[in-house]
N, C-alpha and C positions, 0 to 999 in steps of 0.2 A: 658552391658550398651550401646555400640557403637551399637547394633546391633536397639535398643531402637529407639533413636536418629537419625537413618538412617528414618527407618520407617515414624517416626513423618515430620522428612525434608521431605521426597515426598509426603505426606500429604499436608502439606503448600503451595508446591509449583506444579506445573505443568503445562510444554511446555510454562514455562517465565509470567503464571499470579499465582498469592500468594493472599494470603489472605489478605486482606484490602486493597487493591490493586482497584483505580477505571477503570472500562473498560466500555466500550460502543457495543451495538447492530452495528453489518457491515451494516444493513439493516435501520436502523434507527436511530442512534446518542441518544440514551435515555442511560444519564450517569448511571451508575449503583458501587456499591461496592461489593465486592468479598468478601461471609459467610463461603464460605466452598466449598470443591472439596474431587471429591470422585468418583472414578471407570471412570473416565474422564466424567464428570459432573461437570459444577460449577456452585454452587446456588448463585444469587447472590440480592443484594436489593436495593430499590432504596423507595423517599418519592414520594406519589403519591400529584396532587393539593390540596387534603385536609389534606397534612401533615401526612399519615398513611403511616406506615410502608410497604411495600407490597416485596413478594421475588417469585422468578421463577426460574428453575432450565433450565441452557439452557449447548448445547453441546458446546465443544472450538468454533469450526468452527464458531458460529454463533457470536463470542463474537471481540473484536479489543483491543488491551490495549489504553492507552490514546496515547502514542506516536505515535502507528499505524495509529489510528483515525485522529490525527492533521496532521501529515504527509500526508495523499492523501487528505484532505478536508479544507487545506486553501490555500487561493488564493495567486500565487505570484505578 
């Protein structure tokens, strides 16, 4: 059962983003939520202007958690 459960946790979580976890593009600031990670992958969604669901799978490096993101982009 531990070994289950191990599993499941590195599923969820990976290199500090988790799932439902919001993060943003380093290159753009387009807020997004965190669906799923997998093989160091994480798909993530966001609502486009007309309210539609839309999702894209991007690698870590492209991705900033919220802290990261506020921390170099606001002004002191």
């Amino acid at each position: 059962m531990a070994a289950k459960f191990a599993i499941l946790s590195l599923s969820m979580i990976f290199r500090g983003f988790k799932i439902g976890q919001l993060v943003t593009l380093k290159s753009e600031g387009i807020f997004m939520r965190v669906y799923n990670i997998k093989d160091g992958v994480i798909k993530c969604g966001w609502y486009d202007e007309n309210k539609i669901l839309r999702f894209k799978k991007y690698y870590i490096s492209e991705l900033a958690s919220m802290d990261e993101y506020f921390e170099h982009n606001l002004d002191d």
